[in-house]
N, C-alpha and C positions, 0 to 999 in steps of 0.2 A: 504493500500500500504506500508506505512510503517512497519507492522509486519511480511508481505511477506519480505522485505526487508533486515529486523532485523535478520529475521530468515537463510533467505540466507548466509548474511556475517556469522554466527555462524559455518552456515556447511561447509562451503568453506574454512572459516578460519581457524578453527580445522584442517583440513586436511594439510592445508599446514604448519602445524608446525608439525602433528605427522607422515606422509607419509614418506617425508624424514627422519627421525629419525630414523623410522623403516626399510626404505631401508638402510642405511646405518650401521644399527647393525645386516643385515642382516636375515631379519625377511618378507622381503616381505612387496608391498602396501596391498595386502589385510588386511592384519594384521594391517594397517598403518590409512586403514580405520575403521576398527572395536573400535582401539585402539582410532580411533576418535568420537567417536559415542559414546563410556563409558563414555569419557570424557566429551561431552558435556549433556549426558543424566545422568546416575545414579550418578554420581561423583559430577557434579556442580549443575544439576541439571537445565540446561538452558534450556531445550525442554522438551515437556511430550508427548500427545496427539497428538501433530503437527507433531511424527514423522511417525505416523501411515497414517497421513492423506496425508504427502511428498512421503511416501515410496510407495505409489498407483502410483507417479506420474514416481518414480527412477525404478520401476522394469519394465518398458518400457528398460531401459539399458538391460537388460535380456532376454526378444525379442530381441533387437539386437544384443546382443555378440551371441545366438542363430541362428541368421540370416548370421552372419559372421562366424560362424563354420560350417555352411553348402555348404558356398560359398567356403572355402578350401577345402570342401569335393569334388574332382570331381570324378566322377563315375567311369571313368578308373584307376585312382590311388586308389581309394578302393578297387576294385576287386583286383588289384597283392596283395595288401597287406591282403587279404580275410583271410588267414590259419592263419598267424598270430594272427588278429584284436579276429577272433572267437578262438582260440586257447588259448593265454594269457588271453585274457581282456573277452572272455567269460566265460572261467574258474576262474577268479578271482572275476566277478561280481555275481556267480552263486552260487559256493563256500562260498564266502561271506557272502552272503544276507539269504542263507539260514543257514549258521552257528550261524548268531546274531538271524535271524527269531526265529529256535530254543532254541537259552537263553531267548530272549525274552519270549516266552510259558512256558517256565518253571517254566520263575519268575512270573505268572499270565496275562500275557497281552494276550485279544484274539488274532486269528488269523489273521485275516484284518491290525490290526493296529501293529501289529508283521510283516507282511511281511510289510507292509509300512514302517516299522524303519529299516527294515535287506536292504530295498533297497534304502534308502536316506542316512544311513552310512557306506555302500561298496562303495560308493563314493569316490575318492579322492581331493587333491587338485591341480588343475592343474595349477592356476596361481603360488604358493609358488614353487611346483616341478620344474617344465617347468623353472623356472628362476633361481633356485637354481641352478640347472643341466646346465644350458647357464655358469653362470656366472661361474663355477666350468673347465668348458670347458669337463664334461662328458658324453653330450648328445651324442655323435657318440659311446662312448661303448657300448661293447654288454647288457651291463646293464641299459645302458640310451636309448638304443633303444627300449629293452624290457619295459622299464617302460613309455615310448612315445605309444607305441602302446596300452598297458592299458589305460592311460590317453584317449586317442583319441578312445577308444572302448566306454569309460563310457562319453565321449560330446555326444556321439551319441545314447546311451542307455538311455541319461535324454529323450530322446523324446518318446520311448514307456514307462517309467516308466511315463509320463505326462499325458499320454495317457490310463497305467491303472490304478492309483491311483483315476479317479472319481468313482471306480466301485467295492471299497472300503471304502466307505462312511458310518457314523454310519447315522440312520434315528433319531436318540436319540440326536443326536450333530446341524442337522440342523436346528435349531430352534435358536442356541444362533447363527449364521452367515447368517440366513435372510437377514439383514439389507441389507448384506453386495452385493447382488447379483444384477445384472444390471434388468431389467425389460425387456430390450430388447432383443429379442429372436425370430430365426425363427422358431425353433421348439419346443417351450412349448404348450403343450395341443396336440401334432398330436400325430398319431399311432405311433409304432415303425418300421413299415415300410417307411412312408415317412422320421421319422428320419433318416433311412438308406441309402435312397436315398438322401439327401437333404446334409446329412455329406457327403457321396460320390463325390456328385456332387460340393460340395466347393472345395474340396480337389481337383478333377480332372480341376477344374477353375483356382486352384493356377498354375498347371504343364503348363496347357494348355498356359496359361496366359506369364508365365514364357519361355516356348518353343518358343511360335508362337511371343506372342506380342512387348513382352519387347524388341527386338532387335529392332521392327522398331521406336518403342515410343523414348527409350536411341538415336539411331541416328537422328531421328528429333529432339529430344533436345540438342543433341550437335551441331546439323547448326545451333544454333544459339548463337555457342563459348562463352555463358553466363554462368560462371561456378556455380554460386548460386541457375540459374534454375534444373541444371543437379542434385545439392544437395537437393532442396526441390522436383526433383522427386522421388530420392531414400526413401527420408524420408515418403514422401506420398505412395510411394507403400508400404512399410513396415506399413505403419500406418494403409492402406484398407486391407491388409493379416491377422490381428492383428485383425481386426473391424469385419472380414469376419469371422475368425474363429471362434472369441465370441461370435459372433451372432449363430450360430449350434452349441454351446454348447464345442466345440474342447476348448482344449489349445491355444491360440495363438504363444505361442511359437514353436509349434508344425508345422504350418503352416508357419512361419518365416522361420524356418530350412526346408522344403520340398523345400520351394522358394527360397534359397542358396543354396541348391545343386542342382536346374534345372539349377540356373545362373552360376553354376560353369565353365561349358565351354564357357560362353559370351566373347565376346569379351572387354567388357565392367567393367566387373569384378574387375581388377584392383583399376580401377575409384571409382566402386561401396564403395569397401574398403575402399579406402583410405575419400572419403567421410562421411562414417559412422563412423570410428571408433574415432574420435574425441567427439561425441555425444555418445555414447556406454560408452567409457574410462567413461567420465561425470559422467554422470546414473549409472551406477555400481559404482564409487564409491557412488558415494551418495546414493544407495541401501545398499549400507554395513554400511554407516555410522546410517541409522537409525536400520539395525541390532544390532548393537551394542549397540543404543542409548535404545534400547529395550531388553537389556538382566537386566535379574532378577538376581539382585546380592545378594538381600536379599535371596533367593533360595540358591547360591550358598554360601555365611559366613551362613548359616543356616545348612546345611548339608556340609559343606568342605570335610570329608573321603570318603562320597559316592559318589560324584560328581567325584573327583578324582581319587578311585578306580574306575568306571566304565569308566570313558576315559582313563587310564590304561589298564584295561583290553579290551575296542575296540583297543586301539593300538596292544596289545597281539593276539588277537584271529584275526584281518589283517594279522601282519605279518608272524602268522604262517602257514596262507594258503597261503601267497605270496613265505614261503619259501618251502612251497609242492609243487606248480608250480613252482619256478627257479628249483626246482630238476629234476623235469621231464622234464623241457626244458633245462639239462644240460649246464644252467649256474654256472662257475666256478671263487671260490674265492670272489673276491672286487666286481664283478657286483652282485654275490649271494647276499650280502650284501646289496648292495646300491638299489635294485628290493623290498628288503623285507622290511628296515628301511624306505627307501623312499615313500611309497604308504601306509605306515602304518596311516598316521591322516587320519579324512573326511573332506570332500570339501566344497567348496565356494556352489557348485550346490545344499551342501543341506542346506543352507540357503533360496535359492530360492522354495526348495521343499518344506520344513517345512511352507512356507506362503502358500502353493499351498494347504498343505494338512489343515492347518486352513481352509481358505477359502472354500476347500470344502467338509469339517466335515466327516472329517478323523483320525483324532487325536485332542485329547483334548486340552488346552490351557495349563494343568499341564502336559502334559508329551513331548509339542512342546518347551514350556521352560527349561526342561531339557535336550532335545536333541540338544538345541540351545547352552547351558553351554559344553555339552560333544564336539561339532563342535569343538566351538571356541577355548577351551582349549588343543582340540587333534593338532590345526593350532600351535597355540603358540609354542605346543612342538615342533612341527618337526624342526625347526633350531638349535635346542640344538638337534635332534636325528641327522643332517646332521654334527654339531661339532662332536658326537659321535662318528661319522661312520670314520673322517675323520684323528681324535687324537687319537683313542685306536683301533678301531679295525684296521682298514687298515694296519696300522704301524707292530701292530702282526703277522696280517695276511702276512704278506709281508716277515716279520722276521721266520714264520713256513717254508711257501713256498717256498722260497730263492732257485730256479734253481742253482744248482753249474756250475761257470761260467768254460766252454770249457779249455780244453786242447790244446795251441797253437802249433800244430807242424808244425808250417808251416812260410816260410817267403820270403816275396815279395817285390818288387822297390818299392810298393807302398800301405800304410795303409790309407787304406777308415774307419771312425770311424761312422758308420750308415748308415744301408740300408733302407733309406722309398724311397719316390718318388724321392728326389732329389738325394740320394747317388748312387740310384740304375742306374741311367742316366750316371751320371761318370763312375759308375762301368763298365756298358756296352763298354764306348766307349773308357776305356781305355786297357779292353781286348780286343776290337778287333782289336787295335794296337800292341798287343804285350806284352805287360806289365801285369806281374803276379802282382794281388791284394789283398791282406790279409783284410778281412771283418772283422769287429766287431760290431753286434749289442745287447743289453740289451731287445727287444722283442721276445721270445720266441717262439712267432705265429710267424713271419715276418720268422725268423731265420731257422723255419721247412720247412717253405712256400717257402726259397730262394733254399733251399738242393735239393726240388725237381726238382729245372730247372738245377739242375749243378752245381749251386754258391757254391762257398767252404766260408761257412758264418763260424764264428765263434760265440757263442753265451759269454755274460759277456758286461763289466760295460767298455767303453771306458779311462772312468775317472780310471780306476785302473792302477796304475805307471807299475805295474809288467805284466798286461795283453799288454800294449803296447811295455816294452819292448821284451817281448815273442815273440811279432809278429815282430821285425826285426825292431823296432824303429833309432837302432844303427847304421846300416846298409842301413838305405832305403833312397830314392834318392825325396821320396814325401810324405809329409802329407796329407791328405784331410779328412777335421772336417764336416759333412754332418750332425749335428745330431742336432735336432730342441730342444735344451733345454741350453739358453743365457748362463748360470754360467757353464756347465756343458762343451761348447767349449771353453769357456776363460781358465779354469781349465785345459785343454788338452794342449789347446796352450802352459802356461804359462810352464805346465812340458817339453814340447816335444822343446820351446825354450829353457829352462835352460840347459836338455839336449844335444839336439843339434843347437848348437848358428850356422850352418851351414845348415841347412836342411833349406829346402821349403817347407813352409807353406802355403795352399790353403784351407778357410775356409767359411761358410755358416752363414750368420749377418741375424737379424732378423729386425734391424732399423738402422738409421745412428747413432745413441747413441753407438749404438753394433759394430757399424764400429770401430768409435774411439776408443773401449774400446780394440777390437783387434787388431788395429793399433799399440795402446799402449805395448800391448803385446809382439809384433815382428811380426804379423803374414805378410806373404808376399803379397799375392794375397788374395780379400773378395767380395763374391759373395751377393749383396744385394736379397734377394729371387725373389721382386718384379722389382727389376730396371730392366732386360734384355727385361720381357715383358713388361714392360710401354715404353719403350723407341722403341720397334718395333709397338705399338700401335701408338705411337706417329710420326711414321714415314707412316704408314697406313693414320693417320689424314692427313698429311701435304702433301701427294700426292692424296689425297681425296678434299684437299681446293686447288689445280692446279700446286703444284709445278710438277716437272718432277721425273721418279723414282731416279735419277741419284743428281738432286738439292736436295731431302730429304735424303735420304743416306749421301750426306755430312753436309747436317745441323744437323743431329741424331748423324752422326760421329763427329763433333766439339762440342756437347752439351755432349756426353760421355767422349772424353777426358779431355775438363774442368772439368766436375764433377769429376773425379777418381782422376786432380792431386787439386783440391779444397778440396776434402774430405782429402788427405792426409795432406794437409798445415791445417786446424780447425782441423783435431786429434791432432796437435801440441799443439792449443791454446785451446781445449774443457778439462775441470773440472770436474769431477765428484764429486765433492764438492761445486759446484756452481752454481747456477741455472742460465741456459744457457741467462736468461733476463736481469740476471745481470752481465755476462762478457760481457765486455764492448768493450774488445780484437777482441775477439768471435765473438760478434753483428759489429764491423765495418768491420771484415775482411769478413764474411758473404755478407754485403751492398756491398763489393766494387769487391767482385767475380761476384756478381749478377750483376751492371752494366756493368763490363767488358763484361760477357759475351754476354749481348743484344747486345753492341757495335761491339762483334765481330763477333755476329751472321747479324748484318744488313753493315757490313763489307764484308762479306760472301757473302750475297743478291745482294746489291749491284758489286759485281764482276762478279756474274752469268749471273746478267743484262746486263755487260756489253758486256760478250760473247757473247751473244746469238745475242744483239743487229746488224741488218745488216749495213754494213760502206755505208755512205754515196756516190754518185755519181756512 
């Protein structure tokens, strides 16, 4: 008990000094777990054997993150996205696997174990991208879509790769991974026809099971509002899907994922999620930690040039089919780029393959150890290729392309500096009162895209002094700053007040920090993005809990104009030099707007009370 024990705290603890570390230099947990697993394995030296024996118990995590990518998968949202999914991410994975398949044969390796490595490193990495790209705020580009839909083509492709890699198998290898195979089995020793049938018939068990059963099983377990029953069913069915499939010989992960994407339209689903992936997160990391804790470093200080020139060259020979596909799917510019550097390492999943394909003697132990050094080290790079992407080319790229900003001949009461969603809203309803609008936006799509409904856009940099004066800055009777980039409105204001210390100013805040800093500015009127509809929400609540439409209307109207003349009085006393916990000014006049207001909101109550109430006698 104690060495179970001992060994726990190691791996737990490792993690939570290298995870954050790594998140925070920008490197991804995956990276955070591997980086913990060197650590406690080849570097200190604290586990050996034991990690082989943990990692049988952690890639159960791998069944479930497999189980949980089938659960988002639902069937209607794959098909719209069909052309894509087969388009990109089939061409990418096909391309791929047969372009290393082929170096692989060249350089001696047979066939079998050549298409097994061309298809566990056309992989990518989904955890490091996927979060890269979140935190970057690039996923909605056309380039971060493209590279989402690859991703999401190759979660879905580990399952028939799972599926053919036993049938790849050297007969020469099975002997040293004997040990390692369960004894239990419903179809060792039958023909290959009852195998056919008996694989058949699990797999139609799992749908079935999933179709018909699961709904009534999930609601008899939820009447009885026990939320740790409803978690150890999930874990239980996952655990008999898993049990079912190894028993016929299947992947079990194979069978996980078939049984998340029947439950995908559950109603239940949700739940399901949120129940799992606390267990999943777990297990996977502690799957990567014994990765890690299992890589042959003597291998890698043994051979350093080759190790390195070959995950160089996997990163080369990715990106350059990734940049044959953004061609022919006429991606243009920074998403070209961010399509082809981005999906250039391999993936987490082929951690999980390279045990798959051990286990069942597929590849050797010397050439799973080298493809485990080239994984790992193609992970590592990619956040120095996303600095890359983000400090020299981009900037270039940006500095070749440079659209020459419009020629303003035109000039109106009133300059909008941004047409997205929110500018375009003003736009509308200030022309159809009358008032001629001089547009300026810096997106070049948007700016095409406006010309064709009529909008007389201008395209160029609002922040440019001369673009604004062009459009009648001197002359106009309105500013309105509409453009979603903080420094880039304050900068507008601060000219367009210097200049004109008489113009009105009506501008678009991203938080109340952003208010202040506009406030400070000069700006007149500041439209907080979220307050108009939080505040009609909250008038929906309040005649949802029984006030009258008429009682919520003026408690919404008394909570707005406190706040608009609150927010002006703390732009007075807000610092931007002072963290807001330590103005002291700040912090009581904050306390004593907040009581006032309760007092004069149950001031308010109280009066309505009084009306309504019927007089006596």
């Amino acid at each position: 008990m104690t060495e179970y024990l001992l060994f726990a705290f190691i791996f737990l603890g490792s993690a939570m000094i290298t995870v954050p570390l790594a998140v925070r230099l920008g490197l991804g947990s995956v990276l955070g777990y591997l980086m913990a697993g060197v650590l406690i394995g080849p570097v200190m030296g604290l586990v050996g054997s034991e990690a082989e024996r943990i990692q049988h118990i952690a890639e159960f995590g791998v069944v479930m993150m497999l189980f949980l990518v089938g659960l988002e998968l639902e069937p209607r949202h794959l098909w719209q996205m069909r052309w894509k999914l087969l388009g990109l991410g089939g061409l990418q994975m096909g391309l791929t696997a047969t372009g290393l398949m082929g170096i692989a044969i060249a350089l001696g390796v047979d066939w079998q174990q050549a298409l097994a490595m061309g298809l566990i490193l056309a992989l990518s990495s989904t955890a490091i991208v996927l979060q890269t790209l979140g935190e970057k705020g690039q996923l909605k580009s056309d380039g971060g879509q493209a590279t989402f839909s690859v991703l999401l083509f190759q979660d879905i492709a580990v399952i028939p790769i799972l599926a053919l890699l036993p049938l790849l198998s050297h007969p020469e290898l099975v002997s040293h991974h004997a040990d390692g195979h369960s004894t239990m089995s419903l179809v060792d020793g039958r023909p290959g026809w009852q195998i056919t049938l008996i694989t058949l018939a699990a797999i139609a068990a799992v749908v079935a099971g999933g179709v018909f059963a699961s709904r009534y099983l999930f609601r008899f377990i939820a009447s009885s509002k026990t939320r740790e029953i409803f978690t150890l069913a999930v874990l239980a069915m996952v655990i008999a899907i898993a049990l079912l499939m190894s028993l016929v010989g299947l992947s079990p992960a194979l069978g996980t994922f078939i049984a998340g994407v029947v439950l995908a339209t559950s109603e239940y689903r949700h739940e399901i999620e949120s129940d799992l992936e606390p267990f999943k997160g777990l297990l996977l990391g502690v799957f990567f930690i014994t990765v890690g804790a299992g890589i042959n470093f003597s291998l890698l200080l043994g051979q350093p040039a080759l190790i390195l020139g070959l995950t160089l060259g996997l990163m080369a020979v990715k990106a350059l089919v990734l940049g044959i596909i953004s061609h022919l799917f006429k991606l243009q510019g920074g998403d070209k780029f961010l399509f082809s550097l981005g999906l250039a390492q391999a993936g987490e999943f082929g951690f999980v393959l390279l045990s798959f394909t051990l286990a069942n003697a597929i590849l050797p132990q010397a050439i799973a150890q080298l493809l485990l050094l080239i994984i790992t080290l193609s992970m590592f790079l990619t956040p120095f290729l996303f600095i890359l992407l983000d400090r020299v080319l981009l900037p270039r790229l940006a500095s070749s392309e440079q659209r020459e900003a419009d020629v303003i001949d035109k000039k109106g009461d009133v300059i909008i500096a941004g047409t997205g969603r929110f500018g375009q809203i003003a736009n509308r309803m200030l022309r159809a009162n009358g008032y001629e609008t001089v547009v300026i936006d810096y997106r070049a799509s948007m700016v095409d895209s406006m010309r064709h409904f009529g909008v007389k856009v201008f395209y160029g940099d609002a922040a440019r002094h001369d673009l604004l004066e062009a459009a009648g800055l001197k002359e106009a009777k309105l500013l309105f700053i509409a453009i979603d980039d903080k420094e880039k409105t304050l900068e507008i204001a601060r000219f367009a007040r210097k200049t004109r210390p008489d113009l009105h100013i009506v501008a678009r805040a991203y938080d109340r920090e952003h208010v202040y800093q506009l406030y400070q500015t000069g700006v007149n009127d500041i439209v907080r993005e979220t307050f108009d509809s939080a505040t009609r929400a909250a008038l929906y609540s309040l005649q949802a809990l029984g006030y009258s439409p008429t009682e919520a209307r003026d408690m919404v109207d008394l909570f707005i104009d406190r706040d608009k003349k609150g927010v002006r009085e703390l732009a007075g006393l807000w610092d931007p030099e002072l963290p807001v916990e330590e103005n002291q000014a700040y912090l009581l006049k904050a306390k004593e707007m907040s009581e006032q207001l309760a007092a004069d909101m149950l001031a308010r109550q109280r009066q309505a009370d009084h009306q309504t109430k019927p007089e006596a006698g």
